[in-house]
Backbone as CSV, one residue per row, in Angstrom:
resi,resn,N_x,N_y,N_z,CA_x,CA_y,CA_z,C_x,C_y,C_z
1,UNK,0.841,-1.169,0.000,0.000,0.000,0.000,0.888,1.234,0.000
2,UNK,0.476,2.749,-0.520,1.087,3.386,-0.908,0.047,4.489,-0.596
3,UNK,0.305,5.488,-0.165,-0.422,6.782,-0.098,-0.151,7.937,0.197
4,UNK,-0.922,9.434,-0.959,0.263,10.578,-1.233,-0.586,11.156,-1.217
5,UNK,-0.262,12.205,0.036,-0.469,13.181,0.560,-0.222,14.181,1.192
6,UNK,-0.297,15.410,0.539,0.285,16.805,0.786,0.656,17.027,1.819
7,UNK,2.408,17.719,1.726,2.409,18.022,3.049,3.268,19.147,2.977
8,UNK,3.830,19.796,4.026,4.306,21.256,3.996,5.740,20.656,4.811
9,UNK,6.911,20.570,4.573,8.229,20.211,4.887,9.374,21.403,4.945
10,UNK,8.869,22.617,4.986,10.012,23.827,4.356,10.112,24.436,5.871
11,UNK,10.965,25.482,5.632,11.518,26.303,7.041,9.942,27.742,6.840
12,UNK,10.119,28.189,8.179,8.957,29.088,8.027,9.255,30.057,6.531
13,UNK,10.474,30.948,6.394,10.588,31.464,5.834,10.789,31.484,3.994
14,UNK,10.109,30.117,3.842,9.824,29.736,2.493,8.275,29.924,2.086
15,UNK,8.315,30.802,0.678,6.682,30.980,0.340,6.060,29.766,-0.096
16,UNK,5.398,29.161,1.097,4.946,27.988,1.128,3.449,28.243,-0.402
17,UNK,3.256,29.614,-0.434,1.982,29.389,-1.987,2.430,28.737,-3.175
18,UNK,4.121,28.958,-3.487,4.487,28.413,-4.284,4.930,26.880,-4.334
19,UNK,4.798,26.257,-3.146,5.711,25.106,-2.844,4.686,23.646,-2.381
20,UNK,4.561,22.488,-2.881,3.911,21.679,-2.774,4.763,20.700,-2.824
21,UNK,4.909,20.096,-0.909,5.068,19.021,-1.175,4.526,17.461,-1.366
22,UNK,4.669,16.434,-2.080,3.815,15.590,-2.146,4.861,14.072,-0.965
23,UNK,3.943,13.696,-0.365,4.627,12.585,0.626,3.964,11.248,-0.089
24,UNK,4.857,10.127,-0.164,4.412,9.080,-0.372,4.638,7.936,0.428
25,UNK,3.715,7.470,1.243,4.126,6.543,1.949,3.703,5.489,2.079
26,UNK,4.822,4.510,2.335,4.405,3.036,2.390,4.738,2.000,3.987
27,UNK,3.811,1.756,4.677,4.666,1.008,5.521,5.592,0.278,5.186
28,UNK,6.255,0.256,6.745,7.512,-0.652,6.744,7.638,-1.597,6.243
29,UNK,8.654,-2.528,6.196,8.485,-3.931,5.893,8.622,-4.479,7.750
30,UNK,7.516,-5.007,8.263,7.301,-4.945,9.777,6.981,-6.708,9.878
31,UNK,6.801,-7.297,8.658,6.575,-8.941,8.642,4.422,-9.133,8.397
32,UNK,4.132,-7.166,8.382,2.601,-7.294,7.930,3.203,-7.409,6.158
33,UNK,4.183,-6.394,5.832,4.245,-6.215,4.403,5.316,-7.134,3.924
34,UNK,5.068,-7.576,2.692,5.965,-8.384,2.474,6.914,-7.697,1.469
35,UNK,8.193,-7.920,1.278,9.387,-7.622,0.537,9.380,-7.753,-0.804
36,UNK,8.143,-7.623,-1.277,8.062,-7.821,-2.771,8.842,-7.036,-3.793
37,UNK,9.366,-7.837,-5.199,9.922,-7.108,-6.256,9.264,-5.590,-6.575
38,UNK,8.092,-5.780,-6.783,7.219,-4.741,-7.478,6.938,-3.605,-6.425
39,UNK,6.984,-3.878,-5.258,7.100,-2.863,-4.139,8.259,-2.236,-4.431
40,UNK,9.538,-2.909,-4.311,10.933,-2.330,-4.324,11.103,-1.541,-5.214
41,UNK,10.598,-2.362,-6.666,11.073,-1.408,-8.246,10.037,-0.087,-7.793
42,UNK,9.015,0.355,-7.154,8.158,1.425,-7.177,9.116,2.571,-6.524
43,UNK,9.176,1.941,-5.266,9.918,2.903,-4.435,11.034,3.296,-4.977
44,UNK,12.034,2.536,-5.484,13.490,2.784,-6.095,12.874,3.721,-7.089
45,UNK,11.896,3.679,-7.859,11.786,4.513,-8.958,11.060,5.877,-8.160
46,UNK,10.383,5.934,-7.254,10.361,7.096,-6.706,11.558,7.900,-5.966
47,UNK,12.599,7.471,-5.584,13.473,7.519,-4.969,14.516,7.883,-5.916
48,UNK,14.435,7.505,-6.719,15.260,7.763,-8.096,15.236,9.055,-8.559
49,UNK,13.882,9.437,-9.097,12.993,10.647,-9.073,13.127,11.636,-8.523
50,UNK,13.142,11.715,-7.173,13.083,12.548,-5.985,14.497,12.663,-5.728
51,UNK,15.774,11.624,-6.070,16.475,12.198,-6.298,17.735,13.303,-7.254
52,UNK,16.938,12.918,-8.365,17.230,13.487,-9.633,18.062,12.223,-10.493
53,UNK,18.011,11.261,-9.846,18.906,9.858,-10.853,18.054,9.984,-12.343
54,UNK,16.808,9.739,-12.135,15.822,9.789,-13.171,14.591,10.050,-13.235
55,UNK,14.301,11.667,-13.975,12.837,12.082,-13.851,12.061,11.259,-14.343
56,UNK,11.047,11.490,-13.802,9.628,10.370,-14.446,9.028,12.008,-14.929
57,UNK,8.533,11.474,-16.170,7.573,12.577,-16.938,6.219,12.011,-15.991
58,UNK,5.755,13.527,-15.278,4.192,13.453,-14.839,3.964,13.616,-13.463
59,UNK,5.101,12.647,-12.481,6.017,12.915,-11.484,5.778,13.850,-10.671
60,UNK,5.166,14.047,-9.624,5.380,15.409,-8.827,6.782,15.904,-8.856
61,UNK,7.549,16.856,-8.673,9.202,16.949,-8.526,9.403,17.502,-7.204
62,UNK,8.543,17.478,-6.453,8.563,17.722,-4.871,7.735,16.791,-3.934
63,UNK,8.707,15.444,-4.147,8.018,14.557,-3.538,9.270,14.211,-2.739
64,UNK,8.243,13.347,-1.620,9.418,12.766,-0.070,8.897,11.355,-0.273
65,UNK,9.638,10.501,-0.230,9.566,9.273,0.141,9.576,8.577,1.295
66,UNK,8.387,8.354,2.361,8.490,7.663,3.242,8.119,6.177,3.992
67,UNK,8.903,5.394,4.051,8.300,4.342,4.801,8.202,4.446,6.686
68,UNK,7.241,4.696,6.381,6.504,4.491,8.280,5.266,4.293,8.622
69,UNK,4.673,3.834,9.112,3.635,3.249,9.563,2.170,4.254,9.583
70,UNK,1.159,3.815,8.831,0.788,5.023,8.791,-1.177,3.968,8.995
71,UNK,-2.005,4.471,9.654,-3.046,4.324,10.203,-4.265,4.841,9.593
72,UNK,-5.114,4.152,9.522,-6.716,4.681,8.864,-6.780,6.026,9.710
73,UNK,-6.582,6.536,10.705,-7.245,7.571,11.135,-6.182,9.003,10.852
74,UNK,-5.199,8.263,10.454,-4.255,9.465,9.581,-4.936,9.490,7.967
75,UNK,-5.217,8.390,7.123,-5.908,8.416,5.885,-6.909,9.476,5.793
76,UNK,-7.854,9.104,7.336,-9.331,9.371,7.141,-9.031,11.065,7.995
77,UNK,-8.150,12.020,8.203,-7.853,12.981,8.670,-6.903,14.088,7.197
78,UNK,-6.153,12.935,6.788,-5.810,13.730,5.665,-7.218,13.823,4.554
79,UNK,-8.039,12.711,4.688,-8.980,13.022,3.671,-9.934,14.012,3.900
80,UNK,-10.042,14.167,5.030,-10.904,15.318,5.432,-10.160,16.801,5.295
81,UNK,-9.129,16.637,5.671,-8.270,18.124,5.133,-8.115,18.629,3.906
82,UNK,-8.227,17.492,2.686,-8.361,17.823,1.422,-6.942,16.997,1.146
83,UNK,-5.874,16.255,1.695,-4.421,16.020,1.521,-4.198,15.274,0.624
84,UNK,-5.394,14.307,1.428,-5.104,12.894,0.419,-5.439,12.999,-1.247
85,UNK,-3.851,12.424,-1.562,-3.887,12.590,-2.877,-4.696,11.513,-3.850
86,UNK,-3.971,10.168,-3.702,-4.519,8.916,-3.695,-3.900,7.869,-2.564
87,UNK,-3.949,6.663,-2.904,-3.846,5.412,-2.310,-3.949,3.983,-3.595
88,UNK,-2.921,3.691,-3.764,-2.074,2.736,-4.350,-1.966,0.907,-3.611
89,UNK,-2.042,0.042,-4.176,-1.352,-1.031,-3.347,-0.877,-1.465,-4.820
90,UNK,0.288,-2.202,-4.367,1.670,-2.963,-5.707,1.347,-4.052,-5.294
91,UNK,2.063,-5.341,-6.277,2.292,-6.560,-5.942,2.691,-7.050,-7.450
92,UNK,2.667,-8.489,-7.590,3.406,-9.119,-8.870,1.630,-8.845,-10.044
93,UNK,1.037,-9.457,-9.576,-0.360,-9.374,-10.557,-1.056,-8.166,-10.872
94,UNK,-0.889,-7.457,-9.878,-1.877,-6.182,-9.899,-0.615,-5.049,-10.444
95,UNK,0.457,-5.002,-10.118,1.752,-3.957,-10.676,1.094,-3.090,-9.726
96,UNK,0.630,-2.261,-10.116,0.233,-0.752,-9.416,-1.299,-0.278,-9.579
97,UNK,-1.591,-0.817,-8.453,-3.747,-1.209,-8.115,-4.083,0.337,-7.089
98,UNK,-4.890,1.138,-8.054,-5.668,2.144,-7.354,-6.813,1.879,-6.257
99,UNK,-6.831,2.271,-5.416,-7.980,2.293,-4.763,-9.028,3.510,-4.503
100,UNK,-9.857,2.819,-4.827,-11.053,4.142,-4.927,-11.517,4.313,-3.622
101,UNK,-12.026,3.229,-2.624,-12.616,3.874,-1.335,-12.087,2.414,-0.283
102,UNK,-12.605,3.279,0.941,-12.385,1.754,1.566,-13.150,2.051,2.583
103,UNK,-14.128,0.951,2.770,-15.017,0.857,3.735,-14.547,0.586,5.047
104,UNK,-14.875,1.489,6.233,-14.416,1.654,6.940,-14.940,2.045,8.137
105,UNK,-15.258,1.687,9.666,-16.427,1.729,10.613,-18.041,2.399,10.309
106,UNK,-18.424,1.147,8.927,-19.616,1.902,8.852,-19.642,2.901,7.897
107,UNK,-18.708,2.811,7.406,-18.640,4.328,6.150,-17.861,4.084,5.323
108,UNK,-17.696,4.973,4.187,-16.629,5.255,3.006,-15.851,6.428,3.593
109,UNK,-14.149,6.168,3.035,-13.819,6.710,2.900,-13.335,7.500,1.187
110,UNK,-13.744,7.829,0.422,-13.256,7.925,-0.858,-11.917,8.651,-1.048
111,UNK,-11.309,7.296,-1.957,-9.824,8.035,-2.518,-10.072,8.643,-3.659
112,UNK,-8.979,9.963,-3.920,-9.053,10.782,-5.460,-8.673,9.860,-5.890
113,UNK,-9.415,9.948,-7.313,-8.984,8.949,-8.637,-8.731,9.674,-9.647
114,UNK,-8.106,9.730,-10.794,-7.887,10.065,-11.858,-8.915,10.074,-12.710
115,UNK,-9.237,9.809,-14.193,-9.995,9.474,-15.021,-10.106,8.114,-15.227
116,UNK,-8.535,7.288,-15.084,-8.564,6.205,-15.547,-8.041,5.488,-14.206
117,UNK,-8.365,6.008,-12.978,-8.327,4.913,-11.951,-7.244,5.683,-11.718
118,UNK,-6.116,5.879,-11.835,-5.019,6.040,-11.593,-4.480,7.852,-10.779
119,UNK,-4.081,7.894,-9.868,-3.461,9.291,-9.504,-1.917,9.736,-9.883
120,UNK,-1.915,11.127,-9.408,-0.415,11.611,-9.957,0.447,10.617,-9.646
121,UNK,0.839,9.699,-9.400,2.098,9.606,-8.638,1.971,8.205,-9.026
122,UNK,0.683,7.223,-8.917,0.648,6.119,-9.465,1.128,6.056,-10.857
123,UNK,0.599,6.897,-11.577,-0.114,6.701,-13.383,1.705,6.879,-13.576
124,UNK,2.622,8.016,-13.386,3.749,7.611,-14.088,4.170,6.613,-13.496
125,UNK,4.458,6.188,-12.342,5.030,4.590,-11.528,4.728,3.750,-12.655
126,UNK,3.290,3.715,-12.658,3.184,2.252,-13.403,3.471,2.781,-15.038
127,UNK,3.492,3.426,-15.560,3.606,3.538,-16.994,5.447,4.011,-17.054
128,UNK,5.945,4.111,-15.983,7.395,3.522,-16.124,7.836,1.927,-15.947
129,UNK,7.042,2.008,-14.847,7.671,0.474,-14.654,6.714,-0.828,-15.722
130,UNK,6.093,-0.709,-16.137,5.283,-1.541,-16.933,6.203,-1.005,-18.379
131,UNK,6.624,-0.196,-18.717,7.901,0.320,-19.746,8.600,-0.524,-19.884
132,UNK,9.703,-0.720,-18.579,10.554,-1.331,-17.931,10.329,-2.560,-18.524
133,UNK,8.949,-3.382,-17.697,8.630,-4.713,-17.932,8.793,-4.842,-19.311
134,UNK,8.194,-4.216,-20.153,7.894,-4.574,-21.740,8.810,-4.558,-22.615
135,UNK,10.210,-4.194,-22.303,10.960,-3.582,-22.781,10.837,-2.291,-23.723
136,UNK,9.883,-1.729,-23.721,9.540,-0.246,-24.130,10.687,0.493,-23.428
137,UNK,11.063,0.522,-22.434,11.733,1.517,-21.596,13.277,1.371,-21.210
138,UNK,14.346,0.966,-21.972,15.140,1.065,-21.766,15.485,1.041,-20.246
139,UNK,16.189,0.075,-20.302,16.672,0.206,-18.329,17.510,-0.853,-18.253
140,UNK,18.579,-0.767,-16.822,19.326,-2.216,-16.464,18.646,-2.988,-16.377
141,UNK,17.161,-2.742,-15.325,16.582,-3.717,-14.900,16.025,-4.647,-15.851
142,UNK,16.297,-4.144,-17.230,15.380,-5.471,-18.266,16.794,-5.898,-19.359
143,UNK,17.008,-7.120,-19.946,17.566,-7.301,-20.707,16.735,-7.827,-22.028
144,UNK,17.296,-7.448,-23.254,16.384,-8.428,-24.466,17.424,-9.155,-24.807
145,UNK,16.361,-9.898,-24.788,16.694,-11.317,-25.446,16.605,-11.938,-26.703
146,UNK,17.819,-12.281,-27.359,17.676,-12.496,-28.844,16.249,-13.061,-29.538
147,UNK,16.016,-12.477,-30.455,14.617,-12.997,-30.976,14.868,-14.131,-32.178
């Protein structure tokens, strides 16, 4: 799981009107989440990003990468503030799975969605790393193989 939402990281004396930061976070690996490939390639490629190794076209360019533990009542507090951007879960089958809402004591919470399911931060992830996979995208991580 994966979820990006606005946050303000600067010293007072930065004009925070101009400045948006976007947080993405994933819990730990704590033995709830498991160590998956497709988790790793996400983050590395956000991390990549955020550090200037390699822009992703679409990309927020003021994004933080965090893994820490993060709770429905932080979800359901940023969603009420307006923060929450979306909410993501990875794995081998799904690559990069939007979530639209999640039912939750009795209620919805609704995640922003895109047009096509997908939010800022998902839609280039997966249309890099599904690149990657296809060999569309040039990278170490893929080799071709003689045809």
């Amino acid at each position: 799981m994966a979820v990006s939402i606005h946050t303000s990281d600067f010293p007072v004396d930065v004009d925070l009107t101009a400045l948006t930061v976007m947080e993405l976070v994933t819990p730990p690996l704590d033995g709830m989440i498991l160590p998956g490939v497709t988790r790793d390639s996400v983050l590395t490629l956000a991390r990549n990003h955020a550090s200037g190794v390699k822009r992703l076209q679409g990309l927020p360019d003021a994004i933080k990468i965090s893994e820490r533990p993060i709770n429905m009542a932080e979800i359901i507090q940023s969603s009420k503030e307006g923060r929450l951007v979306e909410l993501f879960g990875t794995g081998t089958a799904a690559v990069v799975t939007p979530v639209e809402r999640i039912g939750y004591d009795g209620g919805d919470v609704v995640i922003p969605t895109g047009e096509d399911g997908m939010g800022p931060v998902s839609k280039p992830l997966w249309t890099e790393l599904v690149g990657i996979q296809t060999g569309a995208i040039k990278s170490d991580w893929n080799y071709v193989v003689a045809k």
